[in-house]
N, C-alpha and C positions, 0 to 999 in steps of 0.2 A: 484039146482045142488048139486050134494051129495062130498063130501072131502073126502081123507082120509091120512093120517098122518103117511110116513113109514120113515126109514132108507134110505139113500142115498145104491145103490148098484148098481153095472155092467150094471145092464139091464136097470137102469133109466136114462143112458150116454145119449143116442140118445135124451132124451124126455128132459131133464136139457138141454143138447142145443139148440133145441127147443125153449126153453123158454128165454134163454139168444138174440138167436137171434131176438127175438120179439121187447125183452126191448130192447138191443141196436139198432135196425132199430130208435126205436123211441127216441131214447139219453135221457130215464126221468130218467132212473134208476142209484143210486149212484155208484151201485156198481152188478156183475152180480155171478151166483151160479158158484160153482167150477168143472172145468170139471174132474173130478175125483171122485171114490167113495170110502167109510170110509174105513179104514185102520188101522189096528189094531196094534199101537204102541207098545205093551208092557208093557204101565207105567198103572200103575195102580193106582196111587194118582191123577193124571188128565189126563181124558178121555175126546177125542173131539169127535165129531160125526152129519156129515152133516144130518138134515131130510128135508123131501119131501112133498108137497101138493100135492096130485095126481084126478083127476076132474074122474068122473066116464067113462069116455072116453080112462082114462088112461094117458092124457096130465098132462105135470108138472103145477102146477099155482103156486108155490111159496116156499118155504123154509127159511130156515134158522141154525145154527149151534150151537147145544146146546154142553156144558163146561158140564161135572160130575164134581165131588169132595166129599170127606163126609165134615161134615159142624158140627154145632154145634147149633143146634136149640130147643131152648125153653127149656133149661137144661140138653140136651142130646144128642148124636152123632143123627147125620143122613146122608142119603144122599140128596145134593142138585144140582139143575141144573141151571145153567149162560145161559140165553138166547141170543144169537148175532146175528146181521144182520141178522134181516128178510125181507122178499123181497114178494113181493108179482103183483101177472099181475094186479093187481085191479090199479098199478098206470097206465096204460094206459087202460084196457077194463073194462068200468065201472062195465059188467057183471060178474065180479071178485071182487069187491069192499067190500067186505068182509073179504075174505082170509085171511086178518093182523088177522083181531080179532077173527077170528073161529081158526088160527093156535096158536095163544094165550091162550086161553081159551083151548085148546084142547092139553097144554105141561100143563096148572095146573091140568086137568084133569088126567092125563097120568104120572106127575110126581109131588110129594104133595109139595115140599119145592123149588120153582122158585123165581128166581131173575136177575134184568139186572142192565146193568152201562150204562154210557155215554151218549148218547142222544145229548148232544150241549148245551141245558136250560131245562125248564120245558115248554117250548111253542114250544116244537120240535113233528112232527110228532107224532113219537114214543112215547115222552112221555105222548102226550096228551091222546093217543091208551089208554095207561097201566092207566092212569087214571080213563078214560072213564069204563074200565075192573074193576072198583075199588080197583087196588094196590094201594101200599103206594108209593107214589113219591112223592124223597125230594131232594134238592141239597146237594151235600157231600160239605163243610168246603175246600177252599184255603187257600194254607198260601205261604209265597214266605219268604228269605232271601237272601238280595245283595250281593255276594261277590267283583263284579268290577262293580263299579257304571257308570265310564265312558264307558264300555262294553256296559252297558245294556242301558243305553241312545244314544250309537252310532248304536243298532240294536233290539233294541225292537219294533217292526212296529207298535203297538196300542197306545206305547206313541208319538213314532215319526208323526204319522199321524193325532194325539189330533189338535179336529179343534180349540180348545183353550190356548193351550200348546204347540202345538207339535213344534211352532217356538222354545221356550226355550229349550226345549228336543234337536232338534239338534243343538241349538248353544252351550246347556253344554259340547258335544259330545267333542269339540275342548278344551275344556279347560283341561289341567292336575293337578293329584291330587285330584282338588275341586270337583270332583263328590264323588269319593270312602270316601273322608272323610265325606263327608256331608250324605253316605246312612250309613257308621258305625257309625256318630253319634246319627242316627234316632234310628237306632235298640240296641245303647249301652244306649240311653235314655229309651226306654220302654223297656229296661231290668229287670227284675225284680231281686230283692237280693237274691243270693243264699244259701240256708240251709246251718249250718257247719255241722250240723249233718251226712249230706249223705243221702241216701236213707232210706226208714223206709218197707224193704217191707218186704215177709215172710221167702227168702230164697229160693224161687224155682222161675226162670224166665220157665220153660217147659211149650209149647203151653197147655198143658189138666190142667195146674194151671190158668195159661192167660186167658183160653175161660173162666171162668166161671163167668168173669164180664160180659159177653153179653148177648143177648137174641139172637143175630143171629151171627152169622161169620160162614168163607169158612175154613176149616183143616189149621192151620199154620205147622204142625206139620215138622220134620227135614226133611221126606220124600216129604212132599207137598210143600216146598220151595225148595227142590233141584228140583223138576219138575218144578216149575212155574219160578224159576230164574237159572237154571242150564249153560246160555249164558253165560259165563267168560268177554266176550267183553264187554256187557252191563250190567252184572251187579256185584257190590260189596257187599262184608259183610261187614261192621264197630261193632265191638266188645265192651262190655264197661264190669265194673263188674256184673251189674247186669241183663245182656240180651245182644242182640244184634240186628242191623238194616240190612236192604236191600237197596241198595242204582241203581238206573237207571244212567248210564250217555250214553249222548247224546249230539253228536258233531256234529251242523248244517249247513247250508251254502245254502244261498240263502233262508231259509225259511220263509214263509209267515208272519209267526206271532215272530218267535226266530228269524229271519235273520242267522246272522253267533255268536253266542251265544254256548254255552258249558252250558250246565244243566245237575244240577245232581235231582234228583226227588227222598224224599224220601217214599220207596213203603211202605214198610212194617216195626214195630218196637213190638217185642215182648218181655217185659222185666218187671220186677215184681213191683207192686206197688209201687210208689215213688220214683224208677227209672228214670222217664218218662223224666225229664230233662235230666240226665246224657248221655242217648242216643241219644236227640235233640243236645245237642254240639256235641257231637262224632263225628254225620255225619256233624254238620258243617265245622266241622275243617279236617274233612276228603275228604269233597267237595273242600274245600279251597287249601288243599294239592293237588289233584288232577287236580286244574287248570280250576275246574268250577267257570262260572262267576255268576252263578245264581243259589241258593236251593229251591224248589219248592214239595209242599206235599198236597195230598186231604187227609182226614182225616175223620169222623164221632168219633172214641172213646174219649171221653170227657177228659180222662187222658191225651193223646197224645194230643188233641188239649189244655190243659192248659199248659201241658209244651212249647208248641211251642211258646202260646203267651208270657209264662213267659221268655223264651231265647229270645224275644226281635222280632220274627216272624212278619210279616206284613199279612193283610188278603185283600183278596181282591175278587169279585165278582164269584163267580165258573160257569163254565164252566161243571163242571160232575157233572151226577144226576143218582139216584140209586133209583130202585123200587122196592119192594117187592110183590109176589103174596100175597093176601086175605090169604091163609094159613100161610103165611111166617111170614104177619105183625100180625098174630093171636096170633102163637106161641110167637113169640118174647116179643109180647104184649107191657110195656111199659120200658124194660130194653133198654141199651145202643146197638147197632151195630158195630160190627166191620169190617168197608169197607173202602178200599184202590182206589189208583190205580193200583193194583195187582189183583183186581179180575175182571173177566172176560177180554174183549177186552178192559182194560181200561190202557193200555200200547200202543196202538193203534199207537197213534199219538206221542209217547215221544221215 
């Protein structure tokens, strides 16, 4: 059967629902295509744009929603594309059981610099896909810092449900005081000592100084952070002297994994070498102000992840994973990356 690979438009309504109705009759699919077709914002530092698998019949089998942005690959601007939720009918007619990987293969084709986030592991569906594809797939770096210890033991559902802990997890819950002391003495122990000197960096924190420790990253630039974070509700700036951060917060209740938890996530921190601590406290103490009980960052840039552990961060098993097409992980080759939870759908769930 022949594909073909368009834009989401008016005339594909009827056939995208179509297809949703298929999946949903058969309840496998996580999630279904948007009854709607692309639309043209305005913004021109991040462009969304649904496309379409279309079967030589003219029937929808599958899509998904590629992110624009310019990027910074391999020593030089480009443009890059953020691949999301692809969907495809091969989950229920095997006759289709392709689609993932032809509509994959068919956005490196069509677009030279691809890249995804999220996933769940490295043993997810998808990531196995982009493996298989031979992208680079790696997990991005957690890192967490407690601000209310008894909070986060009264509703952290993974500690509380520990089939070997999880009793002491909720009996700390009741106690006052002795949790929050006991997580700030954790993180004031593996604090590392900090420089009198201050920062040693060049003088300029501006994104086109910043890129050029990577071999990949998405535009930081002042234009491409007011698109990507331009929500006032959800997101903050934390300032320091030498750069500044992005900060998520998220106020929950009832949820699965946070329960009823306040987190602030830090997204993004662009700020000149040597800096990299000064803006790790910033948002901590920024988060704490704020009334979050819990600070939480994925990270890859090795700066950013030594400051974290050096302010005393805790790391723990990650949950996001990032791939790069065969082109992407070429150019890059073997410099550092610069990947967040800011790029693509990896704001998702926070």
């Amino acid at each position: 059967m022949k594909y073909t690979f368009v834009p989401f438009t008016s005339e594909r309504l009827k056939a995208a629902a179509a297809l949703n109705e298929r999946l949903a009759a058969s309840a496998s699919a996580p999630f279904l295509l948007p009854q709607r077709e692309n639309v043209d914002t305005g913004v021109v530092a991040v462009r969304r744009e649904h496309w379409l698998v279309i079967d030589d019949s003219g029937e929808v089998r599958g899509g998904c929603l590629l992110q624009f942005h310019r990027g910074w690959v391999g020593g030089r601007e480009a443009d890059v594309v953020n691949v999301q939720s692809p969907l495809s009918e091969g989950l229920i007619d095997r006759r289709h059981a392709g689609v993932a990987g032809w509509m994959i293969k068919h956005v490196e084709e069509r677009f030279r610099f691809a890249y995804a986030v999220g996933m769940g592991s490295e043993q997810a569906a998808l990531a196995r896909l982009f493996k298989a594809l031979r992208w680079r797939v790696e997990l991005v770096p957690f890192f967490f810092r407690v601000l209310s210890g008894r909070r986060m033991l009264a509703y952290l559902q993974p500690l509380r449900s520990h089939a070997r802990f999880g009793w002491a997890v909720r009996a700390g819950a009741f106690i006052p005081l002795v949790p929050d002391l006991a997580f700030a003495a954790v993180h004031s122990y593996r604090r590392a000592p900090r420089s009198s000197g201050g920062h040693t960096g060049s003088g300029s924190s501006g994104w086109n100084t910043v890129r050029e420790r990577y071999g990949f990253a998405v535009d930081r630039s002042e234009e491409a952070v007011t698109a990507l974070y331009g929500d006032a509700s959800r997101f903050y700036r934390v300032n320091a002297p030498a750069g500044a951060a992005i900060v998520c917060r998220a106020e929950y209740r009832r949820h699965p994994y946070f329960g009823n938890l306040r987190v602030a996530t830090l997204v993004d921190a662009i700020c000149e070498t040597g800096s990299e601590r000064q803006i790790v406290d910033a948002v901590t103490d920024a988060a704490r102000e704020d009334g979050s009980d819990l600070v939480i960052s994925n990270q890859t840039a090795p700066d950013i992840i030594g400051a974290l552990r050096e302010s005393g961060w805790l790391s723990y098993r990650s949950n996001f994973v990032a791939a790069l097409s065969p082109t992407t992980a070429a150019a890059a080759a073997s410099l550092p990356v610069f990947i967040t939870r800011g790029d693509g759908d990896g704001l998702l769930n926070l």
